[in-house]
C-alpha positions as a Markdown table, in Angstrom:
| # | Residue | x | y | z |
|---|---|---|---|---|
| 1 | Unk | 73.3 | -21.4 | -14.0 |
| 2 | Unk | 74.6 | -24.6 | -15.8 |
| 3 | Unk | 76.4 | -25.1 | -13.0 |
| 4 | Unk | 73.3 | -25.3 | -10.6 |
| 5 | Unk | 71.8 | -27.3 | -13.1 |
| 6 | Unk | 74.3 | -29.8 | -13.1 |
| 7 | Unk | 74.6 | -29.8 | -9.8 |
| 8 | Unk | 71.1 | -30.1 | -8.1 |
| 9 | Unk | 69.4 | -32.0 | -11.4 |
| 10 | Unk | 65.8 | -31.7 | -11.5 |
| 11 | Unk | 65.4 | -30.2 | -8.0 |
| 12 | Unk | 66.7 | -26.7 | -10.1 |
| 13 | Unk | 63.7 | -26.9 | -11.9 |
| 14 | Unk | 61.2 | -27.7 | -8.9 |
| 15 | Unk | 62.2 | -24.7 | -7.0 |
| 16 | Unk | 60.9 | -21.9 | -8.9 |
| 17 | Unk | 58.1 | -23.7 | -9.6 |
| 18 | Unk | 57.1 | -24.8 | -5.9 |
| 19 | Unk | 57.9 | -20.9 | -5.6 |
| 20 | Unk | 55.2 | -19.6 | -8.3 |
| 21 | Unk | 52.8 | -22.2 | -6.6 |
| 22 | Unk | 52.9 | -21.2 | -3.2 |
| 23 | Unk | 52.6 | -17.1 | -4.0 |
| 24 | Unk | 49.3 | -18.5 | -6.1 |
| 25 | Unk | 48.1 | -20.7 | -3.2 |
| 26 | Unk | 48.8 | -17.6 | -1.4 |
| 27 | Unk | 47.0 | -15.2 | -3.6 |
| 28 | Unk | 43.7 | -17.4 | -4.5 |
| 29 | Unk | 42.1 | -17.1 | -0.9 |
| 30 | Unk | 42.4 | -13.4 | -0.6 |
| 31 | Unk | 40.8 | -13.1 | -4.2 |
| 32 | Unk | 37.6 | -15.7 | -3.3 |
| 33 | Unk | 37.3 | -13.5 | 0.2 |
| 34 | Unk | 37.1 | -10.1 | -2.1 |
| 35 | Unk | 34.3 | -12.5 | -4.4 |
| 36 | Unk | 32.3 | -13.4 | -1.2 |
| 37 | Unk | 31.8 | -9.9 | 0.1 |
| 38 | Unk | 30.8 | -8.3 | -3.6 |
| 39 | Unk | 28.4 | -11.2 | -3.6 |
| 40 | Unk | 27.2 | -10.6 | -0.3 |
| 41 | Unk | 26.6 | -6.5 | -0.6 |
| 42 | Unk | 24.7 | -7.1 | -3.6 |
| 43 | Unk | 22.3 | -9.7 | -1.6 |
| 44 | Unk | 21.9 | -7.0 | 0.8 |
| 45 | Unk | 20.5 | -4.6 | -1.5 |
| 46 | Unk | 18.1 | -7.1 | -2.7 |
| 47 | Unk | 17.0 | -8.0 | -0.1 |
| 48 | Unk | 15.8 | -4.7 | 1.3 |
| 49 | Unk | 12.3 | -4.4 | 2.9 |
| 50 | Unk | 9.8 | -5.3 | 0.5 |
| 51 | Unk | 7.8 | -2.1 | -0.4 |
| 52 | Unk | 4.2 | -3.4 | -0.7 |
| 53 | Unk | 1.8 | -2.3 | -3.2 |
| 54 | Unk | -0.7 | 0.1 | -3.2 |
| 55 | Unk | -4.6 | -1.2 | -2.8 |
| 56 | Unk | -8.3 | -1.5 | -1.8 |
| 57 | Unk | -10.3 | -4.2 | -0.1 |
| 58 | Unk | -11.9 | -5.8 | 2.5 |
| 59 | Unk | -14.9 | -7.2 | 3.9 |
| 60 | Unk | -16.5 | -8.4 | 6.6 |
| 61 | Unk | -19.7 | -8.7 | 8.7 |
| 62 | Unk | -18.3 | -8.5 | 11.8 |
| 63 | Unk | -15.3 | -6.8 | 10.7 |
| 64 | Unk | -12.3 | -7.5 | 12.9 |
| 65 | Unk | -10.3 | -4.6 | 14.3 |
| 66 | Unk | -8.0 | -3.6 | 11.1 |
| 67 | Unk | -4.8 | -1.8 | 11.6 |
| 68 | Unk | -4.2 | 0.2 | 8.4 |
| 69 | Unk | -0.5 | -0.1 | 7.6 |
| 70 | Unk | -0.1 | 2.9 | 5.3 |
| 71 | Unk | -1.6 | 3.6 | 1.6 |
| 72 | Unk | 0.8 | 2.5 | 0.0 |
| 73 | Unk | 0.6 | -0.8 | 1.7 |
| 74 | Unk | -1.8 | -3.8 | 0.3 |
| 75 | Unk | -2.1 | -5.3 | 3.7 |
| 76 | Unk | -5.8 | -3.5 | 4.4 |
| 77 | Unk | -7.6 | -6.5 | 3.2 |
| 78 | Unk | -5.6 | -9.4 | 5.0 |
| 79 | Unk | -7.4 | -9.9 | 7.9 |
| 80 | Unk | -11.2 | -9.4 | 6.7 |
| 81 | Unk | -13.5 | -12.2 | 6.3 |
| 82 | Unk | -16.6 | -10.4 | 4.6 |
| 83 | Unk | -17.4 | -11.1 | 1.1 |
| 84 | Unk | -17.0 | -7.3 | 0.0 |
| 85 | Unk | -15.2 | -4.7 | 2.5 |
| 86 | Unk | -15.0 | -1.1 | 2.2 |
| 87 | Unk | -11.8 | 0.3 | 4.5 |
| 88 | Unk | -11.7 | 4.0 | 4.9 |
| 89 | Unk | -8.9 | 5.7 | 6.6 |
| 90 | Unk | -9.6 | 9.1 | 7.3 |
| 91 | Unk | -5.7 | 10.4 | 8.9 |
| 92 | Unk | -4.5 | 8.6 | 5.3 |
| 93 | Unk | -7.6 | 10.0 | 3.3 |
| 94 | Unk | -7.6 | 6.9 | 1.6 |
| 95 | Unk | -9.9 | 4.5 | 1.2 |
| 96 | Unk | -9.5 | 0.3 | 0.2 |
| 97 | Unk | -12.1 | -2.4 | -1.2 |
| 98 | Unk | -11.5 | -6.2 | -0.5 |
| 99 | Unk | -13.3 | -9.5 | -1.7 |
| 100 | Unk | -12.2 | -11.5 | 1.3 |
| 101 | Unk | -8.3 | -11.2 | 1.5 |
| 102 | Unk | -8.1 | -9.7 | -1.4 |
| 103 | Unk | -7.9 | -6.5 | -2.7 |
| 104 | Unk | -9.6 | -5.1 | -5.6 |
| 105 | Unk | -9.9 | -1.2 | -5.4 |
| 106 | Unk | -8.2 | 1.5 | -3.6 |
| 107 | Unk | -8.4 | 5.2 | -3.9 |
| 108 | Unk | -7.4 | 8.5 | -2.0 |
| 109 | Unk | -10.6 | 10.1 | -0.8 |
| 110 | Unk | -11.3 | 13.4 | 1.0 |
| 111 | Unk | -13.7 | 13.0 | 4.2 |
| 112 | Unk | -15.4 | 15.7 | 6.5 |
| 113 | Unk | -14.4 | 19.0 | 7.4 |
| 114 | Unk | -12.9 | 18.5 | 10.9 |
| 115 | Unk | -12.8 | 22.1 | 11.3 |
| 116 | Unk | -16.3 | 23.4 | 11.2 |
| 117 | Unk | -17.2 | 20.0 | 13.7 |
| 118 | Unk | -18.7 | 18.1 | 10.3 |
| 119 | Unk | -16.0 | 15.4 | 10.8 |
| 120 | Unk | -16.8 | 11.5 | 9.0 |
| 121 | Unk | -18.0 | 9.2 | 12.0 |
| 122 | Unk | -15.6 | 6.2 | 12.7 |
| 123 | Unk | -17.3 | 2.8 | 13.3 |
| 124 | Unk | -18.7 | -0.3 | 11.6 |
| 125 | Unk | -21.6 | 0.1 | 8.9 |
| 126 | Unk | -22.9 | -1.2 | 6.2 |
| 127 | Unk | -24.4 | 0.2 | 2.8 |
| 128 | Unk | -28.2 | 1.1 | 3.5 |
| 129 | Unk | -28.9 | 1.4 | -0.5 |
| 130 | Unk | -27.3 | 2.7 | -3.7 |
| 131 | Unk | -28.6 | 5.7 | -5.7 |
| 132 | Unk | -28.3 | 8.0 | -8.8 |
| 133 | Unk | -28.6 | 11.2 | -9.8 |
| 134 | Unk | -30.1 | 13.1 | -7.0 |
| 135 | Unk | -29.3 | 16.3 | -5.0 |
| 136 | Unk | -28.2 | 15.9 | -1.2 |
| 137 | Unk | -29.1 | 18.9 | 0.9 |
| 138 | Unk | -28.3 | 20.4 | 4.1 |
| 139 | Unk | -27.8 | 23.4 | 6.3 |
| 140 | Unk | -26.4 | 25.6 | 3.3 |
| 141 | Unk | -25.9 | 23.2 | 0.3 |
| 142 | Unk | -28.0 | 21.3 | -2.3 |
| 143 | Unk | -25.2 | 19.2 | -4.3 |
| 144 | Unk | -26.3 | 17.5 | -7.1 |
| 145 | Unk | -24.4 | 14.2 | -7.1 |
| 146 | Unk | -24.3 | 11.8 | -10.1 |
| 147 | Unk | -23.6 | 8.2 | -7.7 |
| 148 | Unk | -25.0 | 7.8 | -3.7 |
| 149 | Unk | -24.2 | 5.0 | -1.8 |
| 150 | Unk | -24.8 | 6.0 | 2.1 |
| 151 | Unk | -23.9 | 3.7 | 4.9 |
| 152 | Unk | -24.6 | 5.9 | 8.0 |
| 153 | Unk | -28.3 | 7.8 | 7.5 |
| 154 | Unk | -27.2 | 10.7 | 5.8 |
| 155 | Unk | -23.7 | 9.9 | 5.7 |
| 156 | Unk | -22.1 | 7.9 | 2.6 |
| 157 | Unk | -19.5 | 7.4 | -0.5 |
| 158 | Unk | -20.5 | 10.0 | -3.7 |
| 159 | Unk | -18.6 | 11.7 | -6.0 |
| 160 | Unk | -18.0 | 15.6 | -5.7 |
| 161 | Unk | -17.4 | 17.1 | -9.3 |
| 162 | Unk | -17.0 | 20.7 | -7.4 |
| 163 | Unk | -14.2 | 19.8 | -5.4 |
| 164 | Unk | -11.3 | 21.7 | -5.9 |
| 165 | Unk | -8.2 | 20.0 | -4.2 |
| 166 | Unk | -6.7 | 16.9 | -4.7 |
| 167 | Unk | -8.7 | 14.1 | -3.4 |
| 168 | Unk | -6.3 | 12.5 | -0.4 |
| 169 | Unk | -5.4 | 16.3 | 0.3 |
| 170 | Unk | -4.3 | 17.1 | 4.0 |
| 171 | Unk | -6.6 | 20.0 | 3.8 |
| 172 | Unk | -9.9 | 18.1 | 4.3 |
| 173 | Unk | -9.4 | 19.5 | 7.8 |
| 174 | Unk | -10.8 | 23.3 | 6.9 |
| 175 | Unk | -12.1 | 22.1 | 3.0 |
| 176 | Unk | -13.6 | 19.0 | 3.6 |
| 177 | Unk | -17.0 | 17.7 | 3.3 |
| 178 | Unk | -20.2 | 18.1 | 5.7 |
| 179 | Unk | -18.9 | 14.3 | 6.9 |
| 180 | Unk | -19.9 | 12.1 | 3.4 |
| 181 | Unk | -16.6 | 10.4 | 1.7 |
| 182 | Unk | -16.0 | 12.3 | -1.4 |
| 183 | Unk | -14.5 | 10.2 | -3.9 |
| 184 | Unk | -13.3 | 10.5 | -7.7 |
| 185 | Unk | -16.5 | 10.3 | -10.3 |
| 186 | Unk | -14.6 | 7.0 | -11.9 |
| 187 | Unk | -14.3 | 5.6 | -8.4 |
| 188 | Unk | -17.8 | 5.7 | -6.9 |
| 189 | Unk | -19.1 | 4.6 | -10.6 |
| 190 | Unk | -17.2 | 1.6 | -9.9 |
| 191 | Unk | -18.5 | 1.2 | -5.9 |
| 192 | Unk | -21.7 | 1.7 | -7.1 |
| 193 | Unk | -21.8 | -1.0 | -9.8 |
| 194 | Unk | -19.6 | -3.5 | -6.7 |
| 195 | Unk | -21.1 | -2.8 | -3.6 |
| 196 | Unk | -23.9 | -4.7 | -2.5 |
| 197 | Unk | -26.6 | -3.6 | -0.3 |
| 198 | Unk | -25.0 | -5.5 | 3.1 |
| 199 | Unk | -21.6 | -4.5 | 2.4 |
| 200 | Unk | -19.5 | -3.7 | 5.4 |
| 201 | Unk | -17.9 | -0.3 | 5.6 |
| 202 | Unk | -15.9 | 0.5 | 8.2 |
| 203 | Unk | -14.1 | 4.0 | 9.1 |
| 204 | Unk | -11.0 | 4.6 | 11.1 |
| 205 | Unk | -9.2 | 7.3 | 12.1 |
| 206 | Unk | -5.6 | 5.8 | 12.0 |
C-alpha cells in the first residue's frame, strides 16, 4: 500500500473517494424518486371526493327545477333564489330549508302512504297559513297535532307524536301518512316559528 502511495501521490487518495461519490450520486436519485411517490400517495388520499355535508334550505318564488343530490349532500339550496325555501324529497324522505343559497335546516321526514293511493303531491306551493294545536280529520282519523303549517288545501308539514318508525324510514310506502309531511315535534316547532306565510315549498319525487 506504501508502495501505491508513493507511487501514484495524491491520486491514491482521490480514487476511493471519487469511488464513495459516485455510488452516492448513484444512490441519492433512487431515494428522492421513493420521497416523491410517498408524497404523491398521500396527496391522493387527500384529495378524495369531498363528501358534502348534510342540510336544509332553499327558497324561491318561482322555484327553479332542483335536482336533489342525496341527503347527505348540502347542495339542495344552491340554485334557489327565494328568500325562505322548503325542499322536500319524498324517494330520500328528507326534507331541506334554505335562505337563498343557504342552508339552514334539514331533517328526514316521512310523507304519504303510497300504498293505500294517499301518496304527497309533487309540485310547487307555498304555505297557505300556520297553526297550533288543532285536530286534522279525515276518512278514519282525527289526529290531534301540536304545529300545522299546510301548503296544499289539506295537505301540509305537522308533527306526528303517534308515529312509530323512524322518521326517513323506507316504509312510508305501506305506513305512511294520508299525504301531509310528518316531521319530528322539534322540527316543525322550528318551521313554524321560520316559515313565512308566502314561503315556497316545493315536493319532488327524486
Amino acid at each position: 500500500m506504501r508502495e501505491f502511495v508513493v507511487r501514484y501521490g495524491w491520486r491514491a487518495y482521490a480514487l476511493p473517494l471519487l469511488t464513495a461519490l459516485t455510488i452516492l450520486a448513484l444512490l441519492q436519485p433512487a431515494a428522492r424518486h421513493g420521497q416523491d411517490n410517498g408524497h404523491l400517495a398521500v396527496a391522493s388520499s387527500v384529495a378524495g371526493p369531498a363528501r358534502a355535508p348534510i342540510g336544509p334550505h332553499a327558497t324561491a318564488a318561482a322555484p327553479p327545477t332542483l335536482v336533489v343530490q342525496g341527503a347527505a349532500d348540502a347542495t339542495a339550496c344552491l340554485r334557489n333564489t327565494a328568500a325562505t325555501f322548503v325542499l322536500v324529497s319524498i324517494s330520500q324522505q328528507h326534507v331541506w330549508m334554505c335562505e337563498g343559497h343557504k342552508q339552514v335546516y334539514t331533517s328526514p321526514a316521512t310523507t304519504g302512504e303510497v300504498g293505500n293511493g294517499n301518496a304527497t303531491p309533487t309540485g310547487s306551493w307555498v304555505v297557505q297559513s300556520r297553526e297550533t294545536n288543532r285536530y286534522l280529520t279525515g276518512p278514519g282519523y282525527r289526529d290531534y297535532v301540536h304545529y300545522w303549517i299546510p301548503f296544499d288545501g289539506d295537505i301540509g308539514f305537522h308533527d306526528a307524536t303517534w308515529q312509530t318508525m323512524p322518521f326517513g324510514s323506507q316504509h312510508y310506502r305501506t305506513e305512511g301518512s294520508h299525504g301531509c309531511v310528518h316531521l319530528p315535534l322539534g322540527v316543525v316547532r322550528w318551521l313554524y316559528g321560520w316559515a313565512q306565510s308566502n314561503s315556497t315549498v316545493v315536493t319532488v319525487a327524486a
